[in-house]
MARTORVO-92530 format. One line per 10 residues: number of its first residue (from 1); their letters; for each residue x, y, z of N, C-alpha, C, CB. Coordinates in nm, 4 decimals. Glycine has a CB too. Layout:
<pts>
NUM) a) X Y Z X Y Z X Y Z X Y Z | ...;
</pts>
This chain:
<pts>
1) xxxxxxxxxx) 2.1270 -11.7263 0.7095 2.0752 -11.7178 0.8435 2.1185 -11.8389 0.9261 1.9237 -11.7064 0.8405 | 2.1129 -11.9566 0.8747 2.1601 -12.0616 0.9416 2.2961 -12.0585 0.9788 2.1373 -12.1657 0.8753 | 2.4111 -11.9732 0.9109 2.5013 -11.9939 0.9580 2.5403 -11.8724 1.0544 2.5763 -12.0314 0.8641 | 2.4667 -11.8140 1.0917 2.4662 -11.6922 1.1800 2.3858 -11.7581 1.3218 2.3750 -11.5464 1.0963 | 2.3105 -11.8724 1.2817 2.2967 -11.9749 1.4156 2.4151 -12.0696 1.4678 2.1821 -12.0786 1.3852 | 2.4633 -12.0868 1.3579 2.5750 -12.2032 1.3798 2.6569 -12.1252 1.4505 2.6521 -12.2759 1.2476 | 2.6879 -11.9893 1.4249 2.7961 -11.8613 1.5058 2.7771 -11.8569 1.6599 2.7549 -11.6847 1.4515 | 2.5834 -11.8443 1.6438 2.5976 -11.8403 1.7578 2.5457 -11.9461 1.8262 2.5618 -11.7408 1.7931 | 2.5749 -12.0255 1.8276 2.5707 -12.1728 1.9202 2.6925 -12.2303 1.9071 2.4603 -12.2907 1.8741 | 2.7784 -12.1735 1.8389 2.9549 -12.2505 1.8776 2.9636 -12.1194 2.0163 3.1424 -12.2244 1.6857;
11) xxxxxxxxxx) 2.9754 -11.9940 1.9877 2.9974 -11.8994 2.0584 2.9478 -11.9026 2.2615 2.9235 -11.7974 1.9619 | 2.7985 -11.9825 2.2567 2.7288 -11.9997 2.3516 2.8095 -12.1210 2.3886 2.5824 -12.0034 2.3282 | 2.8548 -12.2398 2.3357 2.9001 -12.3673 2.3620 3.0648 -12.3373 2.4099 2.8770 -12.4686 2.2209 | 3.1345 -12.2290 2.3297 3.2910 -12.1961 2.4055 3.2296 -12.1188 2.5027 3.4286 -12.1035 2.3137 | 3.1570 -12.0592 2.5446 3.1212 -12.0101 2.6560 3.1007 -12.0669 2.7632 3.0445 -11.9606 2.6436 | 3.0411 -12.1608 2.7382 3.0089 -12.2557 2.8618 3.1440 -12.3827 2.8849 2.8389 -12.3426 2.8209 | 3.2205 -12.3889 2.8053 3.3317 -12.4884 2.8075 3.2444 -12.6109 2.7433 3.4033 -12.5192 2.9734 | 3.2244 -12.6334 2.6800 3.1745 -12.7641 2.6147 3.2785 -12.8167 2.5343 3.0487 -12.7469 2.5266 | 3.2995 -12.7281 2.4078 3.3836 -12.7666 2.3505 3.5304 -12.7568 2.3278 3.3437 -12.7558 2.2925 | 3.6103 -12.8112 2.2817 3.7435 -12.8004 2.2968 3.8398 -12.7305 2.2414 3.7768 -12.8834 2.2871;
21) xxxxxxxxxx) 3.7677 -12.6102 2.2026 3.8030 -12.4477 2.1532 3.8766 -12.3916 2.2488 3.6766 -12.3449 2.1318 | 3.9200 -12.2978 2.2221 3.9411 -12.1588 2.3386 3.8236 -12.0875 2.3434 4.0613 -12.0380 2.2982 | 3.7930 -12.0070 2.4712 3.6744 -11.9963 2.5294 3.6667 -11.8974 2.4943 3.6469 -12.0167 2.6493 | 3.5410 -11.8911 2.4317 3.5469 -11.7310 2.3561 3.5592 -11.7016 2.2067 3.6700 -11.6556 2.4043 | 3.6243 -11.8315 2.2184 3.6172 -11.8301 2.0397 3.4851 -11.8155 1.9295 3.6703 -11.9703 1.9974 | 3.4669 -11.8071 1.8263 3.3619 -11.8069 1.7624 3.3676 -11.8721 1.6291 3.3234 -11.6878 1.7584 | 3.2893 -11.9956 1.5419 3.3217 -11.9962 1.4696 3.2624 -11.9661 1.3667 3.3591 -12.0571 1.4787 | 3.3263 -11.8884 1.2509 3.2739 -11.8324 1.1382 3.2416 -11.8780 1.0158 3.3314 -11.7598 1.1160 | 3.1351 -11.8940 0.9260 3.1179 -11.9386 0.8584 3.2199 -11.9257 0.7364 3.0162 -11.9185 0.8608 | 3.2626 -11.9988 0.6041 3.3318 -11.9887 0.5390 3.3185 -11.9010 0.4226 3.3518 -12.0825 0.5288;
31) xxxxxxxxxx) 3.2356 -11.8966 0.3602 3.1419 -11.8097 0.2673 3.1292 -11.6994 0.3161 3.0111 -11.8534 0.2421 | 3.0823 -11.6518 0.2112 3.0287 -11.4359 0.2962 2.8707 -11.4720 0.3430 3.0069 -11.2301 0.1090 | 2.8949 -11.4030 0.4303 2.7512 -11.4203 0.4970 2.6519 -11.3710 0.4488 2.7376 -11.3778 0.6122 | 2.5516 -11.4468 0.4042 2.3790 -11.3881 0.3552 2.4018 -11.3623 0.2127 2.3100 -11.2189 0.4382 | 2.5166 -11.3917 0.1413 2.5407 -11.4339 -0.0544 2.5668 -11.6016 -0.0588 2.7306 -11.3380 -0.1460 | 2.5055 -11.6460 -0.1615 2.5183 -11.7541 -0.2247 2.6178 -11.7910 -0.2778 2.4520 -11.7629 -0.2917 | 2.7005 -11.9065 -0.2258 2.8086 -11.9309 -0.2520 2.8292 -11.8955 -0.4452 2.8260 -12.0825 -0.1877 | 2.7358 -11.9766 -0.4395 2.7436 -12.0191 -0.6410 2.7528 -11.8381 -0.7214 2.5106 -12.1342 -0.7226 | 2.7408 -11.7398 -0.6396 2.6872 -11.6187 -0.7061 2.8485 -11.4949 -0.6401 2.4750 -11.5750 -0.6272 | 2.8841 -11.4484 -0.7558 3.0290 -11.3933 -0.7322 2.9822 -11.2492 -0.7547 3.1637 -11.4526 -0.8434;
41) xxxxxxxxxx) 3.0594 -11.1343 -0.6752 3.0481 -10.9877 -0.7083 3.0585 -10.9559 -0.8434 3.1453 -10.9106 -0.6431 | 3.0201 -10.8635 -0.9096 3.0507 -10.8303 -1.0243 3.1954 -10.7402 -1.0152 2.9278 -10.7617 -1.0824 | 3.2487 -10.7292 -0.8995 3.3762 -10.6309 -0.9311 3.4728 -10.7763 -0.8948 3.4025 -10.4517 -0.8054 | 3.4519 -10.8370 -0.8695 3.5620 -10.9718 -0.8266 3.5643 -11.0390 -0.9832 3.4835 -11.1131 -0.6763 | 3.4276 -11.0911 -1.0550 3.4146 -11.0993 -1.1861 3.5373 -10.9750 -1.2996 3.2405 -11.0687 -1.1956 | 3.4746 -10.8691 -1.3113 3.5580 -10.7788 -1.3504 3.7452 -10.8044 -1.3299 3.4994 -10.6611 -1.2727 | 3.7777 -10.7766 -1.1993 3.9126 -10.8086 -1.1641 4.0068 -10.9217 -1.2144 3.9057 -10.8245 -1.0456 | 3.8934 -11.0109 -1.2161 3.9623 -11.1739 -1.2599 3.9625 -11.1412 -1.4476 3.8148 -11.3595 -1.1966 | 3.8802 -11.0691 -1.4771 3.8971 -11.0677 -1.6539 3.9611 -10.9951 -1.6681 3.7973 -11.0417 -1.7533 | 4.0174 -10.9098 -1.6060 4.0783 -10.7526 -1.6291 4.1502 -10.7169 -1.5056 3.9561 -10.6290 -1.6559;
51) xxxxxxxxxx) 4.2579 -10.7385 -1.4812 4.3564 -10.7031 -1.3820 4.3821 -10.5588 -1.3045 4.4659 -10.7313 -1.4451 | 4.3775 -10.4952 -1.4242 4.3822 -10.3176 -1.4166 4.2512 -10.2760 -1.4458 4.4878 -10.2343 -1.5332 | 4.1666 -10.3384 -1.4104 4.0156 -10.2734 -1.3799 3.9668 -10.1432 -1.3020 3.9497 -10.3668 -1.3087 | 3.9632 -10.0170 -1.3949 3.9259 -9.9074 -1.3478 3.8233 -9.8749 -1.3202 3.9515 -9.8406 -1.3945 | 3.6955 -10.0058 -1.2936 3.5879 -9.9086 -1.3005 3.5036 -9.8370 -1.4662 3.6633 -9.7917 -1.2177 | 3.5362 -9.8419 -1.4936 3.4270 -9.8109 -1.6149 3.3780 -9.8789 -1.6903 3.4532 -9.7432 -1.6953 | 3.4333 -10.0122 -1.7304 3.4001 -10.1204 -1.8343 3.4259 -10.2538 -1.7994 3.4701 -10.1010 -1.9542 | 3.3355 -10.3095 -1.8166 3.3779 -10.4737 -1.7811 3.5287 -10.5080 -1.9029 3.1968 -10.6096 -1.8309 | 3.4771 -10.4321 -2.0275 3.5573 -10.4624 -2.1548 3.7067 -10.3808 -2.0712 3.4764 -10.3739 -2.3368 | 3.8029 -10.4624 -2.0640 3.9772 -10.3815 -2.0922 3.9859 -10.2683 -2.1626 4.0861 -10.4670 -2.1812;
61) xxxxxxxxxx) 3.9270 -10.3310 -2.2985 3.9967 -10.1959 -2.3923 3.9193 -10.0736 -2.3658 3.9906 -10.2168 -2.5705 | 3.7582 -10.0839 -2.3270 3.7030 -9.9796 -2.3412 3.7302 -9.9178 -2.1811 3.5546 -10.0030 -2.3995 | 3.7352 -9.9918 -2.0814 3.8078 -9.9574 -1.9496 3.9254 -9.8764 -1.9517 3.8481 -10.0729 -1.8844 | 4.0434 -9.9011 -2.0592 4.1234 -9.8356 -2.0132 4.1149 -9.7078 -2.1527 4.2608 -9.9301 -1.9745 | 4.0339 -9.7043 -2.2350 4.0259 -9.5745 -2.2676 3.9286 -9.4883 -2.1879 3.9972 -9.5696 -2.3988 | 3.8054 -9.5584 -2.1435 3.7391 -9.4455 -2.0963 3.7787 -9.3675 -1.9655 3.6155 -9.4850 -2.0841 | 3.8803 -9.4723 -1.9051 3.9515 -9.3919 -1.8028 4.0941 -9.2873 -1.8687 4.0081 -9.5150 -1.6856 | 4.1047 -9.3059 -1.9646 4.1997 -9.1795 -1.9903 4.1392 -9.1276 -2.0481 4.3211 -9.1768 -2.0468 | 4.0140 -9.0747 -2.1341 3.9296 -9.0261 -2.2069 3.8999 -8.9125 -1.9861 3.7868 -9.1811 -2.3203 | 3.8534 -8.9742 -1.9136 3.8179 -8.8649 -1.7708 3.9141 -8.8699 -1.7158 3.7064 -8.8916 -1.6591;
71) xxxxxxxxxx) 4.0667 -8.8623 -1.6956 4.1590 -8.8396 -1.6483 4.2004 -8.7586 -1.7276 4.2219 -8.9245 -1.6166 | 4.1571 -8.6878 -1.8923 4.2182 -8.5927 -1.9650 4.1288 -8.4997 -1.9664 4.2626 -8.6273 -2.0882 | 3.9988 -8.5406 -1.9582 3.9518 -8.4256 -1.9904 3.9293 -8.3497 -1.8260 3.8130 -8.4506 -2.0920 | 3.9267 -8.4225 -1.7198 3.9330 -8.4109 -1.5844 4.0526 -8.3052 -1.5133 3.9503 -8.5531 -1.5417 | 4.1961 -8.3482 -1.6066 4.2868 -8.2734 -1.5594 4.3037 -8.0987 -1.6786 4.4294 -8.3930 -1.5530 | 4.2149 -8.1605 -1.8135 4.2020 -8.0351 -1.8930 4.1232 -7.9491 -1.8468 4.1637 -8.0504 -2.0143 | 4.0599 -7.9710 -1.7749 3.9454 -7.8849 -1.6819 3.9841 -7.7976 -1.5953 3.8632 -7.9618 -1.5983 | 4.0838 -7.9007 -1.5126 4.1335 -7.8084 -1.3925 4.2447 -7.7372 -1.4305 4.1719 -7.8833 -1.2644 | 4.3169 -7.7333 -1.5353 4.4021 -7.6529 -1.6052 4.3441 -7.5643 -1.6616 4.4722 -7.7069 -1.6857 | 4.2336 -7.5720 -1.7113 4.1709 -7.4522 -1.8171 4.0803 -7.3684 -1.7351 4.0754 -7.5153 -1.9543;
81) xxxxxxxxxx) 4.0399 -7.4034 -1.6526 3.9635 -7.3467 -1.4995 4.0618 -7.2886 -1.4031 3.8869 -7.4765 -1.4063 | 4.1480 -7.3013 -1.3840 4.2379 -7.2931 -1.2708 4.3049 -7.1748 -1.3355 4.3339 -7.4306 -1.2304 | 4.3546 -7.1934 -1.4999 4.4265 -7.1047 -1.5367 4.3342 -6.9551 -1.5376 4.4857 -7.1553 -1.6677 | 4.1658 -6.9648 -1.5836 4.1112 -6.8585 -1.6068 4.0597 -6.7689 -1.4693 4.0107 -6.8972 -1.6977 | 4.0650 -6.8898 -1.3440 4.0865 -6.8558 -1.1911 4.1517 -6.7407 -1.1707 4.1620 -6.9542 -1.1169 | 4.2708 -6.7575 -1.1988 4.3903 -6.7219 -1.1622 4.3996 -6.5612 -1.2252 4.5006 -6.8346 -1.2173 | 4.3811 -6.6030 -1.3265 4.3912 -6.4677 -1.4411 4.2528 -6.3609 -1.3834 4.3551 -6.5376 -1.6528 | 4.1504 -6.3993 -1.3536 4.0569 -6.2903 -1.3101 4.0335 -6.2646 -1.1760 3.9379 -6.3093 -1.3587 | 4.1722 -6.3316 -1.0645 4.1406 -6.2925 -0.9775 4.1761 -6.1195 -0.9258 4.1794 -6.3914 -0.9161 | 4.0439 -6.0622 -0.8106 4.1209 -5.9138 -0.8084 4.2415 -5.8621 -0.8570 4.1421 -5.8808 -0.6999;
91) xxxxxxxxxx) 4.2756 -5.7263 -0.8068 4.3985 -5.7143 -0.8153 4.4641 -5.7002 -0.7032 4.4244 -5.6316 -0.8864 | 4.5305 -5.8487 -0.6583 4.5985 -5.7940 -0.5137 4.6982 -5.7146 -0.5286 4.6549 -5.8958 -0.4231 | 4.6634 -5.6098 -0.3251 4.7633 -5.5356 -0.3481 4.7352 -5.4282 -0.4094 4.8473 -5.5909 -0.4027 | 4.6527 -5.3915 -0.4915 4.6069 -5.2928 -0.5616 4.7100 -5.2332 -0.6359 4.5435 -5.2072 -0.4860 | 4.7774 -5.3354 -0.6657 4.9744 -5.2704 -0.7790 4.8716 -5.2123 -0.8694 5.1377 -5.4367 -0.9002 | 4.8471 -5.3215 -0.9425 4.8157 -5.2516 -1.1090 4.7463 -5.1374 -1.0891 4.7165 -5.3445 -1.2216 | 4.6561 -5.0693 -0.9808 4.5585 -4.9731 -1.0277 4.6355 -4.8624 -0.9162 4.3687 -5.0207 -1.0085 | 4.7794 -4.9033 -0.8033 4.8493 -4.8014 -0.8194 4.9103 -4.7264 -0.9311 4.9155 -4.8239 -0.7625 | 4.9787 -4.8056 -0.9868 5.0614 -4.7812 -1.1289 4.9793 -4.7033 -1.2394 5.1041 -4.9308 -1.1990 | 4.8583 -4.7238 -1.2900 4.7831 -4.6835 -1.3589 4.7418 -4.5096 -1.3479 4.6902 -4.7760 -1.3376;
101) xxxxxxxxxx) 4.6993 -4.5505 -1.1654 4.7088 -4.3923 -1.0838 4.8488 -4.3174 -1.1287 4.7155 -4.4121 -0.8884 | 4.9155 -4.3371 -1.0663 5.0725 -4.3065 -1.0698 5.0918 -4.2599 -1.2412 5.1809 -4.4707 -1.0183 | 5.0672 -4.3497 -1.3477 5.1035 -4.2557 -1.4833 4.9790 -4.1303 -1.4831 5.0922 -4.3683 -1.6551 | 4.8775 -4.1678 -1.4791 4.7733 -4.0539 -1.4864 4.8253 -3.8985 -1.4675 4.6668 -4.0825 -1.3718 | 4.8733 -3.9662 -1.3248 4.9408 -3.8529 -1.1860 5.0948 -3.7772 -1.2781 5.0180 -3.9903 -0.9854 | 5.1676 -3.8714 -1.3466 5.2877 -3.8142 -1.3788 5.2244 -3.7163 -1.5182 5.4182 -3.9441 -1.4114 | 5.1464 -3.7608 -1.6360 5.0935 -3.7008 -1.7288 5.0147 -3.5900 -1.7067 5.0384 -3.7761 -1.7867 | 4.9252 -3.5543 -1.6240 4.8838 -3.4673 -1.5410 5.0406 -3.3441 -1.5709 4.8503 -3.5530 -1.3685 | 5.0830 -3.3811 -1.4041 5.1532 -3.2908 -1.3940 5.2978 -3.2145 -1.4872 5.1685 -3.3274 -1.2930 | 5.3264 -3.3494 -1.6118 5.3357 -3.2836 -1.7580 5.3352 -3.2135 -1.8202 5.3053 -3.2880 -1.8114;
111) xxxxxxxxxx) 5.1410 -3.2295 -1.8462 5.1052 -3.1535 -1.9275 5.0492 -3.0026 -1.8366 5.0035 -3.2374 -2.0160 | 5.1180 -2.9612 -1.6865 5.0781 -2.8501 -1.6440 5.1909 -2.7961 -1.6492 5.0112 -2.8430 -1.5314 | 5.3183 -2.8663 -1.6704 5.4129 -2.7731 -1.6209 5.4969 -2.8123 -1.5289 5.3601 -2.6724 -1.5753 | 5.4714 -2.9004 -1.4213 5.4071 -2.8793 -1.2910 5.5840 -3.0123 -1.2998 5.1750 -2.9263 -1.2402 | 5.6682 -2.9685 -1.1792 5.7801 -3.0673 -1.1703 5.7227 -3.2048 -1.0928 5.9121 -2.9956 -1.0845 | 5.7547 -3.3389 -1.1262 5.7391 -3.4301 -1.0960 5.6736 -3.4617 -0.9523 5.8363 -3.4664 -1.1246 | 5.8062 -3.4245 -0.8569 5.7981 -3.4616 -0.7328 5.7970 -3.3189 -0.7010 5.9042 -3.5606 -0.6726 | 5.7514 -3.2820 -0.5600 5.7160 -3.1581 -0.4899 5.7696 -3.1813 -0.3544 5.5596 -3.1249 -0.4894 | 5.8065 -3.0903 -0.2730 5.8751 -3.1191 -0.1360 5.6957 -3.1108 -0.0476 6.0326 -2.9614 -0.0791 | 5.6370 -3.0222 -0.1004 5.5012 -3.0276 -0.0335 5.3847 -3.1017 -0.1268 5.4553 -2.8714 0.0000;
121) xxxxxxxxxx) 5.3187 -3.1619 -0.0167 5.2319 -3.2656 -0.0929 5.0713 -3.1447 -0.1713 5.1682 -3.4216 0.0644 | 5.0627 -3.1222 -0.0549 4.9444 -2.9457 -0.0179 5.0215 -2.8685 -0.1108 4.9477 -2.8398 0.1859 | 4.9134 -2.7721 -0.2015 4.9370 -2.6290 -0.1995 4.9674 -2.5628 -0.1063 4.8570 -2.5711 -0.2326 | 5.0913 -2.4856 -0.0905 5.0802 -2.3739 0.0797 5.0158 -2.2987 0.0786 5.1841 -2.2871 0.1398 | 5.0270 -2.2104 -0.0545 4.9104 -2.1024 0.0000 4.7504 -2.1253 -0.0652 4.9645 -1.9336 -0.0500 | 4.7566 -2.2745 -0.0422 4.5642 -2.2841 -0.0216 4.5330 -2.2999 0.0874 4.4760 -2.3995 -0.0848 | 4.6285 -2.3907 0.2145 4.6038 -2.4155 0.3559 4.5991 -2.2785 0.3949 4.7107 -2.5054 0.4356 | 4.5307 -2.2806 0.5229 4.4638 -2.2008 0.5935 4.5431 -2.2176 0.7621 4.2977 -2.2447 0.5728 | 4.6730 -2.1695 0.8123 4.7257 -2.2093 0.9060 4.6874 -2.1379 1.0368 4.8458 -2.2094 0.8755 | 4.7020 -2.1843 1.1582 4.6606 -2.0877 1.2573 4.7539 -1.9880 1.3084 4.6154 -2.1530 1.3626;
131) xxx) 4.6943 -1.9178 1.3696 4.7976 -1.7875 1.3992 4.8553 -1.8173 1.4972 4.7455 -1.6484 1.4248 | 5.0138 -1.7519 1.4370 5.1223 -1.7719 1.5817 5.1146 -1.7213 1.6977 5.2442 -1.7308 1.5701 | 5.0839 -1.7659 1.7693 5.0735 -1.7308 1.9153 5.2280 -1.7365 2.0099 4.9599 -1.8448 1.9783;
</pts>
């Protein structure tokens, strides 16, 4: 707190021209403001023991397994998820359950006799046409 007075009474003092700053200037305390010098982050701690500090362990060794221990099983996930995604999505397009139709349709007309393709889609003489006028 005191040095958040000292901020602002240099700040009020370049304001008024007192001192032999540029006007406007402010000056900032050296330390982080409102932590105790003597008292360090625990991730600045971490960094300085461990260079490649991922986050999981103060310990190196157990840091850099437990980060490939969730970077494997993280990316085995989205591979084994993604793949079973993929595999049960609809059927676009409705191919497969044309095709399926389509053999039904050819076995059908097979086992009637009946030639493949037809020039008429209709029976003719089941339609009912209107009279020529």
């Amino acid at each position: 707190m005191a040095a958040l007075r000292r901020a602002l009474r240099a700040l009020r003092a370049g304001a008024r021209g007192r001192s032999g700053a540029v006007p406007g200037a402010v000056a900032l305390p050296r330390g982080p403001m409102g932590a105790h010098e003597e008292e360090e982050e625990p991730m600045a701690v971490a960094l300085r023991k461990n260079p490649d500090y991922h986050g999981f362990s103060e310990e190196p060794d157990i840091d850099v397994l437990n980060m490939r221990a969730v970077f494997f099983a993280g990316i085995s996930v989205a591979i084994v998820l993604g793949s079973v995604f993929l595999h049960y999505l609809p059927d676009y397009g409705l191919q497969q359950w044309a095709r399926r139709e389509a053999e039904i349709q050819v076995l059908e007309r097979e086992r009637r006799g009946l030639p493949l393709l037809d020039s008429n889609y209709y029976d003719p003489a089941r339609l009912t046409l209107p009279p020529r006028d």
